[in-house]
N, C-alpha and C positions, 0 to 999 in steps of 0.2 A: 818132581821128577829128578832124580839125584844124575840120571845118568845126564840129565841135559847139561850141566856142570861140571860134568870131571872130564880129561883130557883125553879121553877114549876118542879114535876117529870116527868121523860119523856120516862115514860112505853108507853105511848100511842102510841108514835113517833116510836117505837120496833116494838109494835104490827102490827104496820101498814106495819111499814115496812116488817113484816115479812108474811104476806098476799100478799105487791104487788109482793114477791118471790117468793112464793106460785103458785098465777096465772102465772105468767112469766115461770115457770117450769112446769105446767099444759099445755104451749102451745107450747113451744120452751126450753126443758130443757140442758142444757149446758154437753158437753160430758164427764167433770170431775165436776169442781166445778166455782161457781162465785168467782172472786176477786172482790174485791171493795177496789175502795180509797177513801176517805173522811175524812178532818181533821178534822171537824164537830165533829166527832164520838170521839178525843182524849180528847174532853170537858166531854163524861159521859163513859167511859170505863167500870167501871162498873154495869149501865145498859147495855150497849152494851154485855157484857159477861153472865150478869143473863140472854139476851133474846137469845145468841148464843154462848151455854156455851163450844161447840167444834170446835169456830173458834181460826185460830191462825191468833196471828199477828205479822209484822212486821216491825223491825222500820229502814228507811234506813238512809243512813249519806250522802250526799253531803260536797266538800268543800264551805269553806267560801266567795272565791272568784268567785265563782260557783251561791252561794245559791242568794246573793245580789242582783244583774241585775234580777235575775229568778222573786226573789218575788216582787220585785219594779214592774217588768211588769207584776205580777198577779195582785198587786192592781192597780197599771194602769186602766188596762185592767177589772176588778170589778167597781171600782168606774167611772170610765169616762162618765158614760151615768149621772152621778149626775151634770155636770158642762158642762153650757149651753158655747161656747166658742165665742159666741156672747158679752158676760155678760161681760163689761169691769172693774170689779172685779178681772177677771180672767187674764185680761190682765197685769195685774201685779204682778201676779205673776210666 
């Protein structure tokens, strides 16, 4: 997603977001509160708190030995539909 990246503001991205909550609690509202995880969201923090000024957050710690394998296999597992394994490119690597 390119536009997550470029220096565009990203109130809109808020708003929206805060509409599809909206409805989601209009039809199915949650017995305390929503969590949400999203790293996405640690790129504009401060959007994210102009648009939900009485969320709290939390930042958790894994070890290091822990965190490695973990995140190799998220981008693994993100990117792998990019790479045909057909593609003998790929074979060498």
């Amino acid at each position: 997603a390119k536009w997550l990246y470029d220096e565009t503001n990203k109130d809109f991205v808020y708003e929206y977001h805060k509409l599809f909550f909206r409805m989601l609690n209009a039809v199915d509202e949650p017995q305390s509160h929503w969590i949400l995880k999203g790293i996405m969201h640690s790129l504009y923090l401060d959007t994210l708190l102009d648009h939900y000024p009485h969320a709290f957050l939390l930042m958790t710690h894994r070890n290091l030995p822990d965190v490695i394998p973990s995140f190799c296999r998220f981008i693994w597992e993100a990117y792998r539909y990019c790479f045909d394994p057909n593609d003998q490119a790929c074979e060498k690597l």
